[in-house]
C-alpha positions as CSV (number, residue, x, y, z in Angstrom):
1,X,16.8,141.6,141.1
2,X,18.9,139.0,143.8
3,X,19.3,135.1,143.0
4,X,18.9,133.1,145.7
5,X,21.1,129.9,144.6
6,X,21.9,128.1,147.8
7,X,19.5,125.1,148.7
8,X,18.1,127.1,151.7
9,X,18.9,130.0,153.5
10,X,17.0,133.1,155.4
11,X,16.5,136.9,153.8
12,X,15.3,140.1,153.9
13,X,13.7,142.2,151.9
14,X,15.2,145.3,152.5
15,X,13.1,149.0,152.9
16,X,11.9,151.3,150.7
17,X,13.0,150.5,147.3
18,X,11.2,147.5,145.6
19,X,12.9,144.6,145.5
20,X,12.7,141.2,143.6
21,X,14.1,137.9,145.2
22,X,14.1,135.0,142.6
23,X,14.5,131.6,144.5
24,X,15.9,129.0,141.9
25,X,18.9,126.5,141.5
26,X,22.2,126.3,139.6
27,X,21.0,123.9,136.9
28,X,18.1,122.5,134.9
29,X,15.8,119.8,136.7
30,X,12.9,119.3,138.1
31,X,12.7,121.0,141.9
32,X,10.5,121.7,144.3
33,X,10.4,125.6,145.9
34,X,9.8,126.1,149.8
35,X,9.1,129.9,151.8
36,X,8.1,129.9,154.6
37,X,7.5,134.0,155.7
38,X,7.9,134.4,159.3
39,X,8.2,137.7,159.7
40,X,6.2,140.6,157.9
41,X,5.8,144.0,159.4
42,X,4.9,146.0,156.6
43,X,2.2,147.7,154.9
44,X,4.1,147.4,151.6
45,X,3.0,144.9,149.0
46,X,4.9,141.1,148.9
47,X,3.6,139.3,145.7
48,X,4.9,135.7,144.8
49,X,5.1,134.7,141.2
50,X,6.2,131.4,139.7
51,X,7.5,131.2,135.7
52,X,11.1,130.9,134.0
53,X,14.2,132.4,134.6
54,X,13.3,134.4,131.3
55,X,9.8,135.5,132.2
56,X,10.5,136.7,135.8
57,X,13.9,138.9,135.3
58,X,11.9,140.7,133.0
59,X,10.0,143.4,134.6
60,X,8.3,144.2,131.5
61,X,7.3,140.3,130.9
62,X,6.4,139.4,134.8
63,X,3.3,140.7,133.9
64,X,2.6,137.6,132.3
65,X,3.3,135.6,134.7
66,X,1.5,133.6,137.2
67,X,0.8,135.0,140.2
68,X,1.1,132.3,143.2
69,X,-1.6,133.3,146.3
70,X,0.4,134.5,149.5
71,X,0.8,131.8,152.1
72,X,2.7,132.1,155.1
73,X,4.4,128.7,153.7
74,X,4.3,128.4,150.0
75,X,5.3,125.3,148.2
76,X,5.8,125.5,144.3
77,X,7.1,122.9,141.5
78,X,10.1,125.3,140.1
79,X,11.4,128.7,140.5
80,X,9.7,131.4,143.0
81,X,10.1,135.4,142.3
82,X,9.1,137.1,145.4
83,X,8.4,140.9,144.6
84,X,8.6,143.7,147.9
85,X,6.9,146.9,146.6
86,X,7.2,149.6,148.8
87,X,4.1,152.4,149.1
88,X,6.8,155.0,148.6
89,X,5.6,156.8,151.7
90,X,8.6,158.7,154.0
91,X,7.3,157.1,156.6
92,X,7.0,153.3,155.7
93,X,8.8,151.2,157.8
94,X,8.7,147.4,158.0
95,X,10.2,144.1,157.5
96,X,9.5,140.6,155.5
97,X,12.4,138.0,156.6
98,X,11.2,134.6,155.0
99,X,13.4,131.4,154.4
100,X,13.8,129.7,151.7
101,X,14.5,125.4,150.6
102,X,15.6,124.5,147.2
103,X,15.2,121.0,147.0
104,X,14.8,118.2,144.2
105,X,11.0,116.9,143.2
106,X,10.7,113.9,145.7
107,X,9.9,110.9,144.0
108,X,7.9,108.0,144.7
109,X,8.6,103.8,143.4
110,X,6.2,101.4,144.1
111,X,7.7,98.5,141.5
112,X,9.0,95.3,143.4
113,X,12.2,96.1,141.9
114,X,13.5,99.2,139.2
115,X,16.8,101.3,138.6
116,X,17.6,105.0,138.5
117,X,19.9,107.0,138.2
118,X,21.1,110.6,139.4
119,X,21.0,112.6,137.4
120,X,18.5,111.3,135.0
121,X,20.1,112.8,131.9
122,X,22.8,111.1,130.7
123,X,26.5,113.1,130.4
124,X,25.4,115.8,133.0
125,X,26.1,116.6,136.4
126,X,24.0,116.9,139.8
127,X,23.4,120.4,141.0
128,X,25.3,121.8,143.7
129,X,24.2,122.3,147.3
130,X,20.9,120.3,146.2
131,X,18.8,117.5,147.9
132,X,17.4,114.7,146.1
133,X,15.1,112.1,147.4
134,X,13.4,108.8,146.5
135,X,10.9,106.8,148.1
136,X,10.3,103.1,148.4
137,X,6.5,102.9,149.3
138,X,6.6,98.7,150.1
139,X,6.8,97.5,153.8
140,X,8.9,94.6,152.9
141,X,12.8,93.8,152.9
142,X,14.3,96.4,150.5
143,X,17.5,95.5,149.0
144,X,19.9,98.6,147.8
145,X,22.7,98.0,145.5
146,X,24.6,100.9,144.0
147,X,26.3,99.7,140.7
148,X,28.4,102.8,139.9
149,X,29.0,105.9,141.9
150,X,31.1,109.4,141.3
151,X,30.3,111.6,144.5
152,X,33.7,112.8,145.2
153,X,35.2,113.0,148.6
154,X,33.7,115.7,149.8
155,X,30.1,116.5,151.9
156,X,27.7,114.6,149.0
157,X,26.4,111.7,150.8
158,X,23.5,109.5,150.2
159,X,21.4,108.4,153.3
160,X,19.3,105.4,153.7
161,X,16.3,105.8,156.1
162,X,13.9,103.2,156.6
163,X,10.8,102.1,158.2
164,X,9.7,105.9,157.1
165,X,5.8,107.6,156.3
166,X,6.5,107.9,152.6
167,X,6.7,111.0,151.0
168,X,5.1,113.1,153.9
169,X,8.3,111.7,156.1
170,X,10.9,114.0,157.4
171,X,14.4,112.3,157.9
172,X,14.6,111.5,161.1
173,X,18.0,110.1,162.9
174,X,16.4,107.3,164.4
175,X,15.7,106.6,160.9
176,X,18.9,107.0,159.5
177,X,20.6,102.9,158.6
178,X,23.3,103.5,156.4
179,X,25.3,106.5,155.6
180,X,27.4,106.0,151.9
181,X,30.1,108.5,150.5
182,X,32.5,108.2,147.2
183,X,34.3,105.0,149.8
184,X,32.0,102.9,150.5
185,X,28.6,103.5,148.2
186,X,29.4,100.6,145.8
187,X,31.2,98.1,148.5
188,X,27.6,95.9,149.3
189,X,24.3,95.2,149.2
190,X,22.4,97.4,151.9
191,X,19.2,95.7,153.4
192,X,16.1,97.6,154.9
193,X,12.8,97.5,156.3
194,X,10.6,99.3,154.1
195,X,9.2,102.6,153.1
196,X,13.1,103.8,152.1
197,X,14.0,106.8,152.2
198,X,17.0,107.5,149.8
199,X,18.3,111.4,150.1
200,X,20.8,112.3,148.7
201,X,22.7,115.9,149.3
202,X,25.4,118.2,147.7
203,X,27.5,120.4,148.9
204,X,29.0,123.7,147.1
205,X,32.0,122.5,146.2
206,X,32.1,119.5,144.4
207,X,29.8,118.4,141.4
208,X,30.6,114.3,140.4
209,X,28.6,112.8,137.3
210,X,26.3,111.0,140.1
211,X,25.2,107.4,140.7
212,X,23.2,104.7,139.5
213,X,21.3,102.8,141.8
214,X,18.9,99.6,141.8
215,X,16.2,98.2,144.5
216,X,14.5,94.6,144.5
217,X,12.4,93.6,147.5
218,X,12.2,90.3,149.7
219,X,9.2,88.9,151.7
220,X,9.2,90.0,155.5
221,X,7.3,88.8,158.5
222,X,4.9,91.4,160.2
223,X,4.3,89.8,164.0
224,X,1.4,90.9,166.2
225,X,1.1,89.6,170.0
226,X,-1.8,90.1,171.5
227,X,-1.8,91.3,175.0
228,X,-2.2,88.7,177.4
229,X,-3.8,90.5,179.8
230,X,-6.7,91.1,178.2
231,X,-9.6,88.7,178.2
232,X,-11.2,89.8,175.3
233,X,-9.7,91.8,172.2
234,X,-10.5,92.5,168.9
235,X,-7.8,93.1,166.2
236,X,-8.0,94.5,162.9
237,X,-5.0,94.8,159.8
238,X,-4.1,97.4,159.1
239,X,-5.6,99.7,161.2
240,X,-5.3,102.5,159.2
241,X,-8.4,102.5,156.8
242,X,-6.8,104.0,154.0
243,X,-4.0,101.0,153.6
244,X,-4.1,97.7,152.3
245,X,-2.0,94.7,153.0
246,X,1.2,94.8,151.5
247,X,1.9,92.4,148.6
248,X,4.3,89.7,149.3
249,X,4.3,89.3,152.6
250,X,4.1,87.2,156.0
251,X,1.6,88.4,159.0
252,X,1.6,86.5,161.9
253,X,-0.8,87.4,164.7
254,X,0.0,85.2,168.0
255,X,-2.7,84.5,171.0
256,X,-0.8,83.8,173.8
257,X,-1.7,81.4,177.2
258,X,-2.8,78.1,177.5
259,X,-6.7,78.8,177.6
260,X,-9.8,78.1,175.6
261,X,-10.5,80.4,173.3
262,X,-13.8,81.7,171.3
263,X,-12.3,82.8,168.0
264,X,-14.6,84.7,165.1
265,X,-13.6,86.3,162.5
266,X,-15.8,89.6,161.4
267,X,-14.3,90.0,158.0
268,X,-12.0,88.8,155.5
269,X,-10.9,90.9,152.3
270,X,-8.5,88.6,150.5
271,X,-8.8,89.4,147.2
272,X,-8.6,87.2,144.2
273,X,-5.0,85.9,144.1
274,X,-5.5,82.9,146.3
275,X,-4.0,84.0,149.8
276,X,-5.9,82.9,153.2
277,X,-6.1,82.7,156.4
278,X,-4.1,79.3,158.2
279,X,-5.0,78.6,162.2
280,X,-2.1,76.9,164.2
281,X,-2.0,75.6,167.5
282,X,1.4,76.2,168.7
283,X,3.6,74.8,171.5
284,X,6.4,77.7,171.7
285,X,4.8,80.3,172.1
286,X,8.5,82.7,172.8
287,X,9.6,82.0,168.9
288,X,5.9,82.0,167.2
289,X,6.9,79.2,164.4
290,X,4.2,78.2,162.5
291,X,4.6,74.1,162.8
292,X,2.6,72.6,159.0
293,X,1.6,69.9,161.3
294,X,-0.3,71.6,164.2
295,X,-2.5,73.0,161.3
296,X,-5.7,73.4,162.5
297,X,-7.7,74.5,159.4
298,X,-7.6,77.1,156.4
299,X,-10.1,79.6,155.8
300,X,-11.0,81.5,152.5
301,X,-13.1,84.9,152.1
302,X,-16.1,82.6,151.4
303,X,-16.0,80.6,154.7
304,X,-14.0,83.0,157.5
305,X,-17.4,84.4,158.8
306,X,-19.7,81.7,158.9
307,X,-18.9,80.2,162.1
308,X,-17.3,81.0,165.6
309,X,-14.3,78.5,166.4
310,X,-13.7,77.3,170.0
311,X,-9.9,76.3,170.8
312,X,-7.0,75.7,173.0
313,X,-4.4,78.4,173.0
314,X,-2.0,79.3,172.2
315,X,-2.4,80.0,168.8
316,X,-1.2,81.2,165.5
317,X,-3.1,83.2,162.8
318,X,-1.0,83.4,159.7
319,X,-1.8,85.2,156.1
320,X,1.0,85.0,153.5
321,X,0.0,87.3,150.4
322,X,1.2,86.9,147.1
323,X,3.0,89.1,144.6
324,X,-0.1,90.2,142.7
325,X,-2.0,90.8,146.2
326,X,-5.1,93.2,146.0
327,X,-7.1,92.5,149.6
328,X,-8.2,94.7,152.2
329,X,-7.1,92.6,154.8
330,X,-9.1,90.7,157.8
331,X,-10.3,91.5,161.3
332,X,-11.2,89.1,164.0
333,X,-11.9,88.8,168.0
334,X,-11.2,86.4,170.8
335,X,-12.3,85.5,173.7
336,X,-10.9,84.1,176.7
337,X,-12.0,81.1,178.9
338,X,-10.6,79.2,181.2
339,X,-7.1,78.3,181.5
340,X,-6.5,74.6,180.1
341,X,-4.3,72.2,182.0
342,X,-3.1,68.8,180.0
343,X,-0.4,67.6,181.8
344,X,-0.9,63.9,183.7
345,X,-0.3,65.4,186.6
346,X,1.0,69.4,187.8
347,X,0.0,71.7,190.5
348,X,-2.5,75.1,190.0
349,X,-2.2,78.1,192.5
350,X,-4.4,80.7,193.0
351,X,-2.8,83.6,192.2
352,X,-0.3,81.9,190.3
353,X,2.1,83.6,192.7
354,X,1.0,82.1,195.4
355,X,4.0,81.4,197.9
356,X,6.2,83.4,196.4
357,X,5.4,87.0,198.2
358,X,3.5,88.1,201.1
359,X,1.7,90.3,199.0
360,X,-0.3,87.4,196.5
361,X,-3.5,87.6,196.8
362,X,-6.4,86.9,194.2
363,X,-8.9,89.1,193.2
364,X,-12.1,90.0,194.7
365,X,-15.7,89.4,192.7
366,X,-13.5,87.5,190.0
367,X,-14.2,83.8,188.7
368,X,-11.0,81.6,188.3
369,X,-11.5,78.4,186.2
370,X,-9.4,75.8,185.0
371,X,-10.1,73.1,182.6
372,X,-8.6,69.9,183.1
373,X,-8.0,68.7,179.4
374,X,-8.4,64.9,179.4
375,X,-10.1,62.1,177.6
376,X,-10.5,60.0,180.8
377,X,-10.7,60.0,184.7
378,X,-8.1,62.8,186.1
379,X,-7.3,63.3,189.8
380,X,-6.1,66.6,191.0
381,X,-4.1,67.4,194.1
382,X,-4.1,70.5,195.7
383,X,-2.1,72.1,198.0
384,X,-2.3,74.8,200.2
385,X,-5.5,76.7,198.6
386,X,-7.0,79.1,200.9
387,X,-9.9,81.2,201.1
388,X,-10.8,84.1,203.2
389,X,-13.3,86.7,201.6
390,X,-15.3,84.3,199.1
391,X,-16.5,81.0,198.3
392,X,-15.0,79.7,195.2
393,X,-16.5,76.5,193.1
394,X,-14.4,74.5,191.1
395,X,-15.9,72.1,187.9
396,X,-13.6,70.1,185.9
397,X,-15.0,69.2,182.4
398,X,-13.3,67.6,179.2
399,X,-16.0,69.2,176.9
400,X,-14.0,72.5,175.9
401,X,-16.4,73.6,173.6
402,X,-19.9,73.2,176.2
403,X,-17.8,76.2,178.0
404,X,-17.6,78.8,175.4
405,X,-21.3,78.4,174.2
């Protein structure tokens, strides 16, 4: 029998005798197993069995134990023997190399705010050459405090990754925010954008008594723009039909451009703890502020889908949720019209780079409008408008609505 103690590492099972590789940690906790085979040339048997420490040294009680189905990647909740049995044949011949991970079971919070501690047991110590991870599952702020570390100065460091896929998420240096060690672990307040990814890993050659660490969450503000370029586009949050809105939180979808628009909402899941859906006409369109007073109207679950809205751009869709959110979330379209023009008096070109390059040039078998936005008589001037290819008519209206229809 060989221990395999190190959190990962590469073997081989040697040829002919039978040999037993038992994959499990210094220390009693809660781990998760990883072997990944990647090379078997052999016609010998490889069997995988999972059990304790006691039941798999023992050839006579491994009998007992339960037998794991061969996988060229196995992943098990504690300790791993794998068996090589040779066919005691002169002329067997063969390899099985497979690697090994020893790391700690990952675990999942979805509270808006909890403690924990490492290790979980009070007195004791972490395991050596170990990985531990948490995840924060919320898509808010996440707030990291913590209160009491004992690390040592050595190679045990805890990394904070954020903006991560949850528990399926690999670190990934792009990730990586903060980096804290025995110096600087307990010295602020570290702030993320959710899922966190705490991960914590050990070295060989020190063991500390660990850290205690605590999590609260703030709202955040999740921004869409929609493309200006587009005419027409429908958007839908979230996208992925297996999530819901996040509790707690700000969205914020902007239409951009100073055009009518045919708004119309195809569904609204809100649930049942008061949130809705607030229409803004706004002026700045660069900073996307929701101004109370350029509120056009609220809508509920019950009255989102019962009529399409015509309006002047640009504009501001805004849901804030609440703590006890449970909603689906909302999908709606727009369409474009023409491109509204309130000043007392301005200029339009067609393109709208016209005189700056040789090159401007409007489209072919396209329709350019423009809708002079007054309550009274207007008078436009325009200068230097030229057409070659196509006969262009221009209409001026002050019914925005009559052009949507």
């Amino acid at each position: 029998m060989r221990l395999c103690n190190p959190a990962e590492g590469s073997t081989v099972l040697p040829r002919p005798s039978s040999t037993k590789w038992i994959v499990a940690p210094n220390g009693s906790h809660d781990f998760l197993t990883h072997l990944i085979f990647n090379r078997i040339t052999t016609s010998s048997s490889v069997e995988i069995f999972a059990g304790d420490m006691d039941l798999l040294s023992s050839p006579a009680m491994q009998k007992s134990a339960r037998r794991i189905p061969f996988a060229n990647h196995v992943t098990h909740k504690g300790i791993l023997a794998v068996v090589y049995s040779s066919n005691n044949s002169a002329s067997a011949s063969g390899q099985v190399v497979f690697d090994y991970q020893i790391r700690s079971v990952h675990v999942a919070m979805t509270n808006d705010s909890a403690s924990f501690s490492c290790p979980e047991e009070t007195g004791s110590t972490y395991a050596n050459e170990m990985e531990y991870r948490w995840t924060i599952n919320r898509r808010n702020f996440v707030l990291i405090t913590v209160t009491s570390a004992d690390i040592g100065y050595g190679n045990d460091i805890i990394q904070l990754y954020e903006m991560t896929d949850g528990e399926t998420d690999e670190p990934e240096e792009s990730k990586l925010r903060f980096t804290l060690t025995q110096a600087n672990a307990t010295s602020a307040t570290y702030k993320l954008i959710g899922p966190v990814l705490i991960r914590f890993s050990t070295d060989k050659r020190l063991v500390g008594q660990g850290f205690d660490l605590s999590y609260s969450i703030e709202p955040r503000t999740v921004s869409v723009f929609a493309n200006q370029s587009q005419s027409f586009a429908m958007l839908q949050y979230p996208t992925d039909a297996n999530r819901t809105m996040e509790k707690w939180m700000e969205y914020k979808w902007l239409i951009p451009g100073k055009y009518v628009y045919k708004l119309a909402f195809n569904w609204s899941n809100l649930g049942a703890d008061g949130s809705f859906i607030e229409v803004f006409a706004i002026s700045d369109q660069a900073s996307a502020d929701a101004d109370e007073q350029n509120l056009l109207f609220i809508l509920t679950d019950a009255n989102a889908t019962s009529a399409d809205f015509v309006l002047t751009g640009p504009l501001l869709i805004r849901v804030k949720t609440g703590r006890r959110f449970d909603g689906r979330g909302i999908a709606f379209s727009y369409r474009r019209g023409p491109v509204v023009v309130s000043e007392d008096l301005g200029t339009i070109k067609c393109p709208s780079n016209y005189g700056s390059s040789m090159y401007a040039k409007y489209a072919n078998n396209k329709d350019y409008q423009w809708l002079i936005d007054a309550t009274g008589p207007s008078t436009s001037g325009w200068k230097k408008w030229t057409l070659r290819t196509a006969v262009t008519k221009s209409s001026y209206t002050t019914d925005s609505a009559s052009l949507m229809r």
